[in-house]
KOLROVEX-146871 format. One record per residue (C-alpha): x, y, z; residue number from 1. Coordinates in pm, whole numbers, plus 50000, padded with zeros to 5 digits. Example, Ala and Ser with C-alpha at 12.3 -4.5 7.8 and 13.67 -1.06 7.14 Angstrom:
% residues 2
<site c1="51230" c2="49550" c3="50780" num="1"/>
<site c1="51367" c2="49894" c3="50714" num="2"/>
***
This chain:
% residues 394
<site c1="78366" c2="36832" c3="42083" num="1"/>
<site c1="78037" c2="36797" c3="42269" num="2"/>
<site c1="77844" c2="36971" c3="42091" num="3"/>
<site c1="77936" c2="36759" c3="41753" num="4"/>
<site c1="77648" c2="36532" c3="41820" num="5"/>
<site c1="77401" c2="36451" c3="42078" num="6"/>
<site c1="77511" c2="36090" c3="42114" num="7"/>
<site c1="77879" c2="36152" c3="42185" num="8"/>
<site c1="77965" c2="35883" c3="42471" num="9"/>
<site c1="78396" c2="35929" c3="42470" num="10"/>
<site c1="78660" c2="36227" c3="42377" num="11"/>
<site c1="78963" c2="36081" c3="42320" num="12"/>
<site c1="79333" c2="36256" c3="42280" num="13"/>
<site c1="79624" c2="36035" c3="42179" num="14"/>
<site c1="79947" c2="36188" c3="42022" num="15"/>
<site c1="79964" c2="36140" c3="41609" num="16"/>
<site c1="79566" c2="36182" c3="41545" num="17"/>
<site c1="79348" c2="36440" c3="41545" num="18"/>
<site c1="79117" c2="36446" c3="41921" num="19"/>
<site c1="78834" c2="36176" c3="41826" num="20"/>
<site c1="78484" c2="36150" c3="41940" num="21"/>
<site c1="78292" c2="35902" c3="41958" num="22"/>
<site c1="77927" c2="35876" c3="41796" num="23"/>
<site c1="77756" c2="35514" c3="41888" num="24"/>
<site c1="78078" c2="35296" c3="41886" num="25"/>
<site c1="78249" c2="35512" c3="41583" num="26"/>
<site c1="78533" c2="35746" c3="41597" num="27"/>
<site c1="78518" c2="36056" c3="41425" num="28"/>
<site c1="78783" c2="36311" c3="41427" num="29"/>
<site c1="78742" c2="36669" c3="41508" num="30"/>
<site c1="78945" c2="36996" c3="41362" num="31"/>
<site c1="79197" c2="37160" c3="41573" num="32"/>
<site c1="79401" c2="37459" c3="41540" num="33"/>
<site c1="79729" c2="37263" c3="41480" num="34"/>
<site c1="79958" c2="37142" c3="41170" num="35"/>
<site c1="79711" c2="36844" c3="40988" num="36"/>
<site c1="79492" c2="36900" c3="41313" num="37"/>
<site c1="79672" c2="36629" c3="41488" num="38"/>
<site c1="79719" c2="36635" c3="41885" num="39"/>
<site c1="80070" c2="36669" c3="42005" num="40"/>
<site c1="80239" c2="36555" c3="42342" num="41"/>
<site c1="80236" c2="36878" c3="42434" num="42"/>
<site c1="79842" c2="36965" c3="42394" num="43"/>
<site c1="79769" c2="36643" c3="42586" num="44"/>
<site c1="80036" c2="36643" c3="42848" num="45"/>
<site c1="79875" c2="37030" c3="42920" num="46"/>
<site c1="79553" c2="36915" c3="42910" num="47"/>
<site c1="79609" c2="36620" c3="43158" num="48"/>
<site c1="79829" c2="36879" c3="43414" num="49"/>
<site c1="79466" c2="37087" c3="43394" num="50"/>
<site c1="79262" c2="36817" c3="43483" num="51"/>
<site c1="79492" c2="36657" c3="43757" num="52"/>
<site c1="79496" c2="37029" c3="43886" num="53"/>
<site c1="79792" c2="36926" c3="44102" num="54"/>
<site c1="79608" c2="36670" c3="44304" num="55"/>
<site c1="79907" c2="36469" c3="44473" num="56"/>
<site c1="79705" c2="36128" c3="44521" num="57"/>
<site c1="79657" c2="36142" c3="44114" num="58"/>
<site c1="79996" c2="36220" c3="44057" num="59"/>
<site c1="80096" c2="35930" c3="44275" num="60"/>
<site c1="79900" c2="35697" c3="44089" num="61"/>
<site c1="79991" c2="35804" c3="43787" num="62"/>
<site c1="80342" c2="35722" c3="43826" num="63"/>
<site c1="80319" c2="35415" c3="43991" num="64"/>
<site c1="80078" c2="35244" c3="43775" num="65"/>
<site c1="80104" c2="35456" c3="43449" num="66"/>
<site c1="79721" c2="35563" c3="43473" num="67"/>
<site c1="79447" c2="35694" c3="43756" num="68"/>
<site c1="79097" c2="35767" c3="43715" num="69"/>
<site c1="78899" c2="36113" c3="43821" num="70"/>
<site c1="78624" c2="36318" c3="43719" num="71"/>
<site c1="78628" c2="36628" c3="43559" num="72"/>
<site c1="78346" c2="36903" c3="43494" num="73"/>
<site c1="78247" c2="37123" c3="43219" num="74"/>
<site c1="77983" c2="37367" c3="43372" num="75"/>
<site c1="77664" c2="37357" c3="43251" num="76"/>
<site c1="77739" c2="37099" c3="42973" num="77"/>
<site c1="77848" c2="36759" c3="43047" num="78"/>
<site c1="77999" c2="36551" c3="43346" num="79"/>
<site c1="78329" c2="36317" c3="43228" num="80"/>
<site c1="78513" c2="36020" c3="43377" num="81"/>
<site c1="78837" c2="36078" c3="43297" num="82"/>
<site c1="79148" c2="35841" c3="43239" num="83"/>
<site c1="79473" c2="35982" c3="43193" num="84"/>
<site c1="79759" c2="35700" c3="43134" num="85"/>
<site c1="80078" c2="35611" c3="42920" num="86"/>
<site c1="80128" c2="35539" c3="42583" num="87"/>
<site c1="80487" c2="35499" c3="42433" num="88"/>
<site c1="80611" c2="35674" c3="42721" num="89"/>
<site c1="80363" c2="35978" c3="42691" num="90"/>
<site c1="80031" c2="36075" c3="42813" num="91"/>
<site c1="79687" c2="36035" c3="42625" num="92"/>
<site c1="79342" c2="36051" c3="42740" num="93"/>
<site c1="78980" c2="35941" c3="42710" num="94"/>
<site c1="78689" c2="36135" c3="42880" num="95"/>
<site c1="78368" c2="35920" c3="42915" num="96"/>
<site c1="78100" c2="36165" c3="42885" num="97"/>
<site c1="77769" c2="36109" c3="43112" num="98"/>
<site c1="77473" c2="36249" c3="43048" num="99"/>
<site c1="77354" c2="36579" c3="43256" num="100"/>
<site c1="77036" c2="36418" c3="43333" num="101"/>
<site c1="77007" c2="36075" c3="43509" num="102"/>
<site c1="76787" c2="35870" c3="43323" num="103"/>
<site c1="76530" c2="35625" c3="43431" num="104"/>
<site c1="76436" c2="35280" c3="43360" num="105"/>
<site c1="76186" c2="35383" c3="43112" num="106"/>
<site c1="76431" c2="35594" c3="42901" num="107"/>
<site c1="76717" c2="35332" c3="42912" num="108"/>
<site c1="76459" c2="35092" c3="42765" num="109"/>
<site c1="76495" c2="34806" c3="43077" num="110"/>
<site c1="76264" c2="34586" c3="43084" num="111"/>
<site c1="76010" c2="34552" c3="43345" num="112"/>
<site c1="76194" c2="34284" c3="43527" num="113"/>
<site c1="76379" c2="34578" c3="43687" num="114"/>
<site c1="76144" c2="34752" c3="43869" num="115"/>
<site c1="76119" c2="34354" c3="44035" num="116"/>
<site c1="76528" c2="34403" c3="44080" num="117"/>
<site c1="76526" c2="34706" c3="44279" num="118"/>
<site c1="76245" c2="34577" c3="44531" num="119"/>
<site c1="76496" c2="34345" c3="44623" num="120"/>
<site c1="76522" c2="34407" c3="45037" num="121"/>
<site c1="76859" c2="34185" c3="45077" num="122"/>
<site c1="77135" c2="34050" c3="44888" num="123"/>
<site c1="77359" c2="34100" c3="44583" num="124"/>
<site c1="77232" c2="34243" c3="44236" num="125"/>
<site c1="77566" c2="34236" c3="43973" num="126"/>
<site c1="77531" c2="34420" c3="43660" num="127"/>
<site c1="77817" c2="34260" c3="43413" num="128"/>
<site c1="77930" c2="34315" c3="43073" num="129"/>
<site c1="78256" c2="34454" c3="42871" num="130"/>
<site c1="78349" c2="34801" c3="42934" num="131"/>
<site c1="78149" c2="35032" c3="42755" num="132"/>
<site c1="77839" c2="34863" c3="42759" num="133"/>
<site c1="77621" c2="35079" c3="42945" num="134"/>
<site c1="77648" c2="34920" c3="43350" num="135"/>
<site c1="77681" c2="35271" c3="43531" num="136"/>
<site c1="77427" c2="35422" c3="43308" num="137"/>
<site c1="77207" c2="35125" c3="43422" num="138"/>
<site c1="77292" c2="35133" c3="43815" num="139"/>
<site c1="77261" c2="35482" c3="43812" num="140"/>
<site c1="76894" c2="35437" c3="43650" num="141"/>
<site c1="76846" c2="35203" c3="43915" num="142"/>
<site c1="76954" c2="35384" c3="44236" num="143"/>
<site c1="76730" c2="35700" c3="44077" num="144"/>
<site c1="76401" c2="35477" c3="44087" num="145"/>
<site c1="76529" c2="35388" c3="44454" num="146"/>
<site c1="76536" c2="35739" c3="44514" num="147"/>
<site c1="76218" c2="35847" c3="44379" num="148"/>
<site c1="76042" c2="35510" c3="44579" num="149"/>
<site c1="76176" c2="35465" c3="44877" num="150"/>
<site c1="76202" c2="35640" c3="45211" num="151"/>
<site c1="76597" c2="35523" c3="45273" num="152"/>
<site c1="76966" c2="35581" c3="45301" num="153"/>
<site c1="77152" c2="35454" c3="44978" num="154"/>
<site c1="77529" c2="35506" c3="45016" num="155"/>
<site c1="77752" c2="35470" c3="44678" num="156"/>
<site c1="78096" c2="35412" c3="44654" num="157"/>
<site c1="78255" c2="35523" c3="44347" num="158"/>
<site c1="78566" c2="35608" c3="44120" num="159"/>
<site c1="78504" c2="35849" c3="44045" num="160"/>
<site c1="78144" c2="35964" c3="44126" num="161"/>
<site c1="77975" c2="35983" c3="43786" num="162"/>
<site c1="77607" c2="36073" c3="43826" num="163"/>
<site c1="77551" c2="36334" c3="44114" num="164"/>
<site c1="77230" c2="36251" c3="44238" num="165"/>
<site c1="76980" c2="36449" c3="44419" num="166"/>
<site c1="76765" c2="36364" c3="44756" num="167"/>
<site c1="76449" c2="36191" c3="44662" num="168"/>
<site c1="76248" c2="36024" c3="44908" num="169"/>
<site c1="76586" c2="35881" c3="44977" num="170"/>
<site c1="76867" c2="36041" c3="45130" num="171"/>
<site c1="77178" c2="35971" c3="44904" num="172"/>
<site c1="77533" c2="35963" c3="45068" num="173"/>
<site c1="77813" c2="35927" c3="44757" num="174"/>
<site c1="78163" c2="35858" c3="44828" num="175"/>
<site c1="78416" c2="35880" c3="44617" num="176"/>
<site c1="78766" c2="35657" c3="44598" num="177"/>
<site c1="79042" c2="35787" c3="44739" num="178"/>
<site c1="78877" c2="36155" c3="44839" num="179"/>
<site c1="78639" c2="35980" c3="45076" num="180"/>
<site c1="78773" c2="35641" c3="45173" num="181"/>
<site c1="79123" c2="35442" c3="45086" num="182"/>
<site c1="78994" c2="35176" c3="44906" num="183"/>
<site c1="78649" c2="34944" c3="44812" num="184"/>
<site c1="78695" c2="34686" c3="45094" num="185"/>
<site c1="78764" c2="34991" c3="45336" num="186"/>
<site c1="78478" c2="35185" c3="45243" num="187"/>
<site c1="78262" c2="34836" c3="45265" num="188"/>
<site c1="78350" c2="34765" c3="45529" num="189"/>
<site c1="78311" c2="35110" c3="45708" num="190"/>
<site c1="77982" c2="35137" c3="45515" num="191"/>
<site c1="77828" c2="34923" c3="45736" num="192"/>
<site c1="77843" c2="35119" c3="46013" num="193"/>
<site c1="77685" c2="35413" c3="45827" num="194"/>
<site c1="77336" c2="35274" c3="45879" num="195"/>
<site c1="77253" c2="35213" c3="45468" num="196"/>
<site c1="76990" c2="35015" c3="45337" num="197"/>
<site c1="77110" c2="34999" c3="44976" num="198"/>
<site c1="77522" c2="35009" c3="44880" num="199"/>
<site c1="77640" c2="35041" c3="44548" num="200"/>
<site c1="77983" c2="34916" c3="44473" num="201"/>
<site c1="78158" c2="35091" c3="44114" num="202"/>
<site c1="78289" c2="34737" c3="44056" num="203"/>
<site c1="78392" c2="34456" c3="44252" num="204"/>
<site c1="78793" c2="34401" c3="44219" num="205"/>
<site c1="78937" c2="34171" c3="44448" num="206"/>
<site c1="78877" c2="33903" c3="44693" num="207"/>
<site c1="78824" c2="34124" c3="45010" num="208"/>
<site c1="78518" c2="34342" c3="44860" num="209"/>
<site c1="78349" c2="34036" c3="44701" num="210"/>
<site c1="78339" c2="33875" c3="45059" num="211"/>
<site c1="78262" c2="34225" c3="45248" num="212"/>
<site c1="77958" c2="34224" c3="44978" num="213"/>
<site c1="77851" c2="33925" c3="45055" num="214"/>
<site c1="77883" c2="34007" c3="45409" num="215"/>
<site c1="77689" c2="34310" c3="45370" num="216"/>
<site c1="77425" c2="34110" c3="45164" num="217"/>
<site c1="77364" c2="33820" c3="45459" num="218"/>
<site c1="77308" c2="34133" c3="45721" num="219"/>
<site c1="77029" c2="34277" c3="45558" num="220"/>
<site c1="77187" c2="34508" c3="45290" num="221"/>
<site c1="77081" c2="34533" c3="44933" num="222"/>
<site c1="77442" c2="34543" c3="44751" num="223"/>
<site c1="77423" c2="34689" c3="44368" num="224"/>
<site c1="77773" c2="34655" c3="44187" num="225"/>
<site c1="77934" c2="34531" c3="43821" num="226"/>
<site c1="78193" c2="34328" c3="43697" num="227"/>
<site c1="78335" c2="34296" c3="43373" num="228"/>
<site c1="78158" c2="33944" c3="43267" num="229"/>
<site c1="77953" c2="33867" c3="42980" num="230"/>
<site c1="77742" c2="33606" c3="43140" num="231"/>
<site c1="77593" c2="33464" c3="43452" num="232"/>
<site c1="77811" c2="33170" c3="43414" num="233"/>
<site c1="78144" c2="33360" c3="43348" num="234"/>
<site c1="78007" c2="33576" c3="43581" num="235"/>
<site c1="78028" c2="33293" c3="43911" num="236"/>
<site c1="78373" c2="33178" c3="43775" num="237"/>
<site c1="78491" c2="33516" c3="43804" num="238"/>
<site c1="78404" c2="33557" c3="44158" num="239"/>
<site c1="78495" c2="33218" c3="44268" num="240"/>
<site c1="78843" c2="33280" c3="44128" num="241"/>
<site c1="78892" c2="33529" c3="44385" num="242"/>
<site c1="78901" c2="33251" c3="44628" num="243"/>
<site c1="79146" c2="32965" c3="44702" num="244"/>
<site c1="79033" c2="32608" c3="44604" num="245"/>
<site c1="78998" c2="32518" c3="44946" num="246"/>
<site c1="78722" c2="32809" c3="44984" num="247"/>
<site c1="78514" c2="32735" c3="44665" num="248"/>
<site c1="78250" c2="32467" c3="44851" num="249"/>
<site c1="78157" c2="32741" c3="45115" num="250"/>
<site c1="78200" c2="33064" c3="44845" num="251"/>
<site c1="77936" c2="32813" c3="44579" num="252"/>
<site c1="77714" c2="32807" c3="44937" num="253"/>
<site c1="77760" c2="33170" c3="44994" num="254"/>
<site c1="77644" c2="33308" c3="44690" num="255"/>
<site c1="77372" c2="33059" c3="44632" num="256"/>
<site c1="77218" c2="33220" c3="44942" num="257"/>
<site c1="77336" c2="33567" c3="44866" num="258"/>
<site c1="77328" c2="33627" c3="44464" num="259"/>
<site c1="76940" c2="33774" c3="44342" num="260"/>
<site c1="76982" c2="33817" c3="43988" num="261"/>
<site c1="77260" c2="33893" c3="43785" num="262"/>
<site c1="77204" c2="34133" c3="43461" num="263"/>
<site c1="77406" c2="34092" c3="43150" num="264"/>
<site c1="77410" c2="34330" c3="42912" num="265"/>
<site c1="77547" c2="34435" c3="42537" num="266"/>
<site c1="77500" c2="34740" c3="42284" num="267"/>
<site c1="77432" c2="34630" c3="41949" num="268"/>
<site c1="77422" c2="34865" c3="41617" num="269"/>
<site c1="77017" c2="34995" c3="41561" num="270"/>
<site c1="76849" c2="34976" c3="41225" num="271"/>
<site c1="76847" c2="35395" c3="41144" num="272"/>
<site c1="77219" c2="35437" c3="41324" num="273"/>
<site c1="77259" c2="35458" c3="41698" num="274"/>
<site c1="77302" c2="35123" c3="41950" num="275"/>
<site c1="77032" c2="34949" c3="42096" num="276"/>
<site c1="77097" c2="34798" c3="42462" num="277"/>
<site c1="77003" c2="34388" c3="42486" num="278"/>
<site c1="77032" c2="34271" c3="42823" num="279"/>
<site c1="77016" c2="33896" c3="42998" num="280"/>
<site c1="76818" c2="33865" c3="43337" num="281"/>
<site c1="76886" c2="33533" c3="43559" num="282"/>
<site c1="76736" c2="33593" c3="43907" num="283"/>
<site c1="76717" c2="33347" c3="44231" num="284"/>
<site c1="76519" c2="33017" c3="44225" num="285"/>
<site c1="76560" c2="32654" c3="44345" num="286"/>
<site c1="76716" c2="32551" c3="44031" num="287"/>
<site c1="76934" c2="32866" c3="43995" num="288"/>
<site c1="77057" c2="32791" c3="44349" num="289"/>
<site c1="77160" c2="32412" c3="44321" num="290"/>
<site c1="77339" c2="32528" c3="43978" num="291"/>
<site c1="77581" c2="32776" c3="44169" num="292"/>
<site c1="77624" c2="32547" c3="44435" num="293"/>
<site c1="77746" c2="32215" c3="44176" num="294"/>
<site c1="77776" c2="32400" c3="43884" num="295"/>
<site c1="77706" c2="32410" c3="43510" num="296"/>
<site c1="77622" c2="32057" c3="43417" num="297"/>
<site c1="77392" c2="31934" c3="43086" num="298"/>
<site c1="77113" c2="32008" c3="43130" num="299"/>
<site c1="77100" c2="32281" c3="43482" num="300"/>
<site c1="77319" c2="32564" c3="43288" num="301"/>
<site c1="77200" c2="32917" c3="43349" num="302"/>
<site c1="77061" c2="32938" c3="42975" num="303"/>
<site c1="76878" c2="32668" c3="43005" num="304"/>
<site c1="76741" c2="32827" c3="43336" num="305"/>
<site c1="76636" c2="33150" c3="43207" num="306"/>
<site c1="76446" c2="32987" c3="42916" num="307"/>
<site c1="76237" c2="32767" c3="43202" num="308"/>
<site c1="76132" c2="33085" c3="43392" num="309"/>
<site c1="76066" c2="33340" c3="43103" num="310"/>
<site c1="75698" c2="33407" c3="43248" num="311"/>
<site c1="75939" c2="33551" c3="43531" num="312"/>
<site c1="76006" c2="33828" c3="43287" num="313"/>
<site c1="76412" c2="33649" c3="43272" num="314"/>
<site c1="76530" c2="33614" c3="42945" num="315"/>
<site c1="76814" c2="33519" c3="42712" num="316"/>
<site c1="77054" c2="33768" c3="42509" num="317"/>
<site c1="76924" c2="33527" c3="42244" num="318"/>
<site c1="76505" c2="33592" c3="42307" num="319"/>
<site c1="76592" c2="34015" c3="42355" num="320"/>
<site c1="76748" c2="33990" c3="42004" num="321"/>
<site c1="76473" c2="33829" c3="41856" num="322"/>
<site c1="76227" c2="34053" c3="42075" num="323"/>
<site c1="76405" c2="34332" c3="41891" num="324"/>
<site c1="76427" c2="34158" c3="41581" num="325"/>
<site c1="76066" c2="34123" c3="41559" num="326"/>
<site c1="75998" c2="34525" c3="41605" num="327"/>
<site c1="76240" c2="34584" c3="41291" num="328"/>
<site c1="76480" c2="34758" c3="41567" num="329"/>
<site c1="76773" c2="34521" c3="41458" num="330"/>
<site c1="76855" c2="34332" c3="41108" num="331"/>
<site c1="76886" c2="33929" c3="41091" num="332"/>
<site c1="77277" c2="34020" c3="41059" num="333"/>
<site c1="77299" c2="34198" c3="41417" num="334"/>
<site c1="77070" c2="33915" c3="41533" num="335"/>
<site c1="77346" c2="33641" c3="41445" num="336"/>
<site c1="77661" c2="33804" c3="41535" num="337"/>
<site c1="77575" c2="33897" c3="41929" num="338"/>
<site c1="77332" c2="33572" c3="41999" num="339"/>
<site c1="77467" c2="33302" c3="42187" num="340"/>
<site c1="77332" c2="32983" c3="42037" num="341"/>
<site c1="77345" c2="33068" c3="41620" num="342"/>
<site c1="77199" c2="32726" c3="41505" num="343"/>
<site c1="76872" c2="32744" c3="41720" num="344"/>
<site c1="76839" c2="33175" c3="41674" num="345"/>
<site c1="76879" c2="33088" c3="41307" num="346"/>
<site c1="76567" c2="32868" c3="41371" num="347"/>
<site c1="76401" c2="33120" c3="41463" num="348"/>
<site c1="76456" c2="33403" c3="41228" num="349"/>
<site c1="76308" c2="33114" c3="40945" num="350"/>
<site c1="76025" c2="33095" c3="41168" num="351"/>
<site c1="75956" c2="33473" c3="41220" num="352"/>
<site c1="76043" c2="33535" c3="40845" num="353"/>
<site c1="75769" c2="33244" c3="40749" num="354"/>
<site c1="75561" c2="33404" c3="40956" num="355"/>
<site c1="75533" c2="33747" c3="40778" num="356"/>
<site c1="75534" c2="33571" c3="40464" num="357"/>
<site c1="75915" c2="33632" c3="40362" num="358"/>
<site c1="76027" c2="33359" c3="40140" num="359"/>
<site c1="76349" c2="33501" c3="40026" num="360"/>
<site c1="76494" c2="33383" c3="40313" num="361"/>
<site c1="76932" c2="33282" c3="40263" num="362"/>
<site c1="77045" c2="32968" c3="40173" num="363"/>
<site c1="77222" c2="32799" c3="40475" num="364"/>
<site c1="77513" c2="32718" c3="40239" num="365"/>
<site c1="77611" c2="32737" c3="39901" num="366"/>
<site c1="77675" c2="32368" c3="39828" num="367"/>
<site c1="77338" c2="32176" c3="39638" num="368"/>
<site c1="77337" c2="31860" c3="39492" num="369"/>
<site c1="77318" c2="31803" c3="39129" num="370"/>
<site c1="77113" c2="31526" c3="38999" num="371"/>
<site c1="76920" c2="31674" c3="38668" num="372"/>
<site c1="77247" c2="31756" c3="38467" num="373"/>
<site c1="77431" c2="31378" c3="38491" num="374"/>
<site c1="77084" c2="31251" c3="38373" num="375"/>
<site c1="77080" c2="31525" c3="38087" num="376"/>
<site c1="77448" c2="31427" c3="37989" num="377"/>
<site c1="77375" c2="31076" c3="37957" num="378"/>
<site c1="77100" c2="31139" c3="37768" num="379"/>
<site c1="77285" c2="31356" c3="37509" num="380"/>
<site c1="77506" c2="31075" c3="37465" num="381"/>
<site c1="77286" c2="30847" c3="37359" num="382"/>
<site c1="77216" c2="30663" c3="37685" num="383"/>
<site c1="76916" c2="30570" c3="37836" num="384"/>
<site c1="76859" c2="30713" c3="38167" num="385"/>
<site c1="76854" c2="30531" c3="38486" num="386"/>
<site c1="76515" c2="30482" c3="38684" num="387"/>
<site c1="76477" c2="30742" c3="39006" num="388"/>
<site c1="76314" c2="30549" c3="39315" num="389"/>
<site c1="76162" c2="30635" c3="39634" num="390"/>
<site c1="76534" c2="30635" c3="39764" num="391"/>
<site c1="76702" c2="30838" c3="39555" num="392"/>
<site c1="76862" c2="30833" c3="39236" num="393"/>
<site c1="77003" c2="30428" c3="39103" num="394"/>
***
């Protein structure tokens, strides 16, 4: 199933269809040796039982929450996060496939605004967006520059470890959940006794790791972890709502001090097949600062903020698409449906269209106003026409 196609990112196994892969966001099915190639319950549930290998904790899990998480191996092919849970009452699985080679920020197409990101010495860095979107891909890309640059101890903690990485300059200590510590806020919290300079977090769940991070953060640590947010804005409500009411002044004060730039990203469909990754970068400034501690108001939203300090190398999901737009990497379609603010985008396609001398450009509607054919009626009939002046039609 690998070896189908070089961009295969997911295997998936669910009773009543045939295993699927999937090629850039599309799932194509792949032949078995089974009546209409479909996978049964009993493929799967064998399957899962080889994986689990009779690991207790992932039994445990399994039948208390109707899922768990691991990582699985196929030698000298491909690396998989794995997660096995219940469907109608039976098993199915998907196996998110990572690449055997960790890639850097050059191959992942960041922008240079990253290699700013990981010279960070304190504080938080979140990297946010829906599942699927590319955030371990990018934090692993992230850690490996950290490893190639820097002469110190990075400490992850995972589930389950994805990319194995390899001592650098830096000397890498991965832990993974449940094998290696109990839980996020346990391994936090022990981490900082384990003398790191950077911490990655797999993702931020719950109240008690967002304020060990922060914690971590305000003593010197550089703390790297995601969340599944699609902005900076959604982003601060998410991790204020892991606090009471009562708390949210001091949290707002907190992260103001703590937070260095949130990264949002999105995969959107390439001109030529394949997805191209558009991120949005809002770092750490006075005005980014006052805006977590009072919030969102018109005129100080994060948006608005990014757009002030683009010679920062921030920018909007809105300016990356039209980046893109403008090297013919996305169409005027993909531009619209992922940008945030469609009226002033739409702007700017009509500018960069007038620019390269493209006057086909689409109607914004298909309503007009017809004022020749009443005239022409009238006329037919035998009346005289009425006199057109500067305001209009009489």
């Amino acid at each position: 199933m690998v070896r189908q196609h070089e961009e295969v990112s997911d295997l998936l196994f669910i009773e009543g269809k045939p295993p699927l892969v999937d090629v850039h966001g599309r799932l194509c099915p792949f032949a078995i040796d089974t009546p209409g190639s479909l996978a049964t319950a009993e493929l799967i549930q064998e399957l899962a039982s080889y994986i689990i290998d009779g690991n207790a904790r992932l039994m445990s899990i399994f039948e208390a929450t109707g899922s768990c998480d691991c990582s699985y191996t196929v030698e000298n092919l491909a690396r998989f996060r794995v997660n096995i849970f219940k469907q109608n009452g039976r098993r199915a699985i998907v196996m998110r496939k990572f690449p055997s080679k960790i890639p850097t920020l050059e191959e992942l197409g960041l922008p240079a605004v990253f290699r700013d990101i990981v010279k960070e010495n304190n504080g938080i860095v979140l990297i946010t967006g829906a599942a699927g979107t590319g955030k371990t891909t990018t934090l692993a890309a992230m850690v490996n520059e950290l490893n190639q640059t820097k002469e110190i101890h990075i400490l992850t903690l995972e589930d389950p470890i994805e990319f194995l990485h390899e001592h650098g300059r830096a000397a890498i200590s991965q832990r993974e959940l449940g094998t290696d510590f109990p839980s996020f806020a346990d391994g936090l919290r022990v981490a900082l006794r384990q003398a790191p300079k950077v911490i990655l977090v797999g993702e931020i769940r719950d109240r008690e790791t967002m304020e060990i991070a922060m914690t971590a953060s305000e003593t010197g640590h550089l703390v790297l972890s995601t969340l599944h947010t699609v902005n900076a804005g959604q982003t601060i409500n998410r991790v204020l709502g892991f606090f009471s009411r009562d708390e949210e002044e001091q949290i707002r004060q907190r992260l103001a001090q703590t937070v260095r730039f949130i990264v949002s990203q999105r995969l959107v469909d390439k001109v030529g097949g394949g997805r191209l990754l558009v991120t949005e970068v809002l770092g750490s400034n006075l005005r980014t600062r006052e805006t977590i501690i009072y919030g969102e108001s018109e005129g100080k939203s994060f948006h608005e903020i990014i757009e002030a300090a683009s010679t920062r190398g921030w920018h909007t999901f809105d300016q990356c698409l039209l980046k893109a737009r403008e090297a013919d990497l996305i169409t005027d379609e993909t531009v619209l449906l992922y940008c945030t603010h469609k009226a002033k985008t739409g702007q700017e396609l009509d500018l960069l269209r007038k620019r390269r001398g493209l006057t086909d450009a689409p109607a914004v509607s298909g309503l007009k106003l017809d004022i020749v054919a009443p005239i022409r009626l009238r006329e037919e009939a035998g009346e005289p026409a009425r006199s057109t002046t500067k305001a209009g039609v009489s």
